[in-house]
N, C-alpha and C positions, 0 to 999 in steps of 0.2 A: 749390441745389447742396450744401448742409451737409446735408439730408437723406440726399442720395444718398450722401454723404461718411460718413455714419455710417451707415449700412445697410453698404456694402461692409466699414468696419472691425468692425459687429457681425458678417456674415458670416465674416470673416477670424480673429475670436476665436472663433468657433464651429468651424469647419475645425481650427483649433489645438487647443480642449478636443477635439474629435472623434479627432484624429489622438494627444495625449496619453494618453486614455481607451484607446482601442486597444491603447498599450503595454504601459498597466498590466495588461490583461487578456490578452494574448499568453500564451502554457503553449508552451514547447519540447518536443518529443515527446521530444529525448536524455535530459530531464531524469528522465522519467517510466521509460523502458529503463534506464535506469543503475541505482536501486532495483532493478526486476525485473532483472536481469544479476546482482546482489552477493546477491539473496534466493534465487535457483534455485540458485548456486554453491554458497551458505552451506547451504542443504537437503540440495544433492547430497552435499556435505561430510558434514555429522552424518548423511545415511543411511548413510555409509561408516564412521561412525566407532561408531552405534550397534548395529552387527551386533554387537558384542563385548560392550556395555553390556546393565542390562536396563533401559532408561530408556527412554519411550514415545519416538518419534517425535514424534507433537505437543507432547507436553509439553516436547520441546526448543526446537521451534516456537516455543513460548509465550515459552520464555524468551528465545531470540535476538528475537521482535520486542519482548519489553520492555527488552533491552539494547540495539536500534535506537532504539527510542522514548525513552529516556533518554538516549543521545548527542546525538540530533537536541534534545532541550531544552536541555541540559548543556554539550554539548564541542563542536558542530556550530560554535556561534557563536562559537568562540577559534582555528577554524582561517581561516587567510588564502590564500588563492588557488583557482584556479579550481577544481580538484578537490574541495576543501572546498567550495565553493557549488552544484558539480553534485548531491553527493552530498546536501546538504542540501535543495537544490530539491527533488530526487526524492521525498525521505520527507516534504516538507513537500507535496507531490503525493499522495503515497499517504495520508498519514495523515489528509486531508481527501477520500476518496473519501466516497459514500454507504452506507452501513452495509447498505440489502439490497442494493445490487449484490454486498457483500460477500460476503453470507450464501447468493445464486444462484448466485455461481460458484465460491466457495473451498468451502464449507461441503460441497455433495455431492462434492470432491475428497474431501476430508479422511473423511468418511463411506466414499468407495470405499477408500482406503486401510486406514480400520481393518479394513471387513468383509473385501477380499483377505488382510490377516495374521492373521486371527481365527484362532483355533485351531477346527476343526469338533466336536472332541469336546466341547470347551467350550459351543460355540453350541449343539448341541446338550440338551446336561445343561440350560442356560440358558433355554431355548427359551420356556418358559412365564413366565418370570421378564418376561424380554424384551417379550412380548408384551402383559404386564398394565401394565409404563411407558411402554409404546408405546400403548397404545389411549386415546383422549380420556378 
C-alpha cells in the first residue's frame, strides 16, 4: 500500500512541476501587440515629422529602437504597475525574437522604402556604382 501511496504522490509532484512549468513558459499575445502598437504610432509619428527634416527615416529608426532598448534596461524596471510591465513584457518579447526572422521580414521593408524614396536621377548617375557593391 506505501508503494501505491508514493507512486500517486510522485504523480501528483509531477502534475504540479507540469502545471508550474506551463506557467512559466505562457507568452501573452497583448504583450507582444502593445510594442507593435507604440512602434507603428512612433514611425507613423517621425514620418510625419521628418517630411520637414533632412534626417533619413531609418536613421531615426535606429535611434528610437536604441532609445527603447535603453529604457527597457534602464527605467522599464523602476516603473510600478500594470502599464509598465505590459510595456516591458513586450520589448522584453520583441528584443528576444530571432535575428533572421528579423532580417526576412523587416529588412525587405526597409529596402522597399529606401528604393520608393530614392531619388531616380540619383540611381541612375549611381547605377554602376551600385551594381559593383551589389555583385558577390
Amino acid at each position: 500500500a506505501s508503494d501505491a501511496e508514493a507512486n500517486d504522490d510522485n504523480s501528483e509532484d509531477a502534475a504540479d512541476h507540469e502545471e508550474d512549468s506551463h506557467h512559466e513558459t505562457h507568452v501573452d499575445p497583448e504583450f507582444a501587440l502593445a510594442f507593435l502598437f507604440i512602434a507603428l504610432t512612433a514611425g507613423v509619428f517621425s514620418a510625419r515629422v521628418l517630411k520637414h527634416t533632412g534626417v533619413p527615416y531609418t536613421v531615426l529608426l535606429l535611434l528610437l529602437g536604441s532609445v527603447i532598448g535603453l529604457c527597457d534596461k534602464h527605467i522599464f524596471i523602476y516603473i510600478d504597475g500594470y502599464a509598465g510591465t505590459i510595456v516591458q513584457e513586450s520589448v522584453s518579447q520583441w528584443s528576444n525574437i530571432n535575428p533572421h526572422l528579423v532580417m526576412y521580414i523587416f529588412l525587405p521593408i526597409l529596402i522597399f522604402e529606401s528604393a520608393y524614396n530614392c531619388n531616380t536621377h540619383v540611381f541612375y548617375v549611381e547605377i554602376s556604382q551600385i551594381l559593383i557593391l551589389a555583385a558577390p
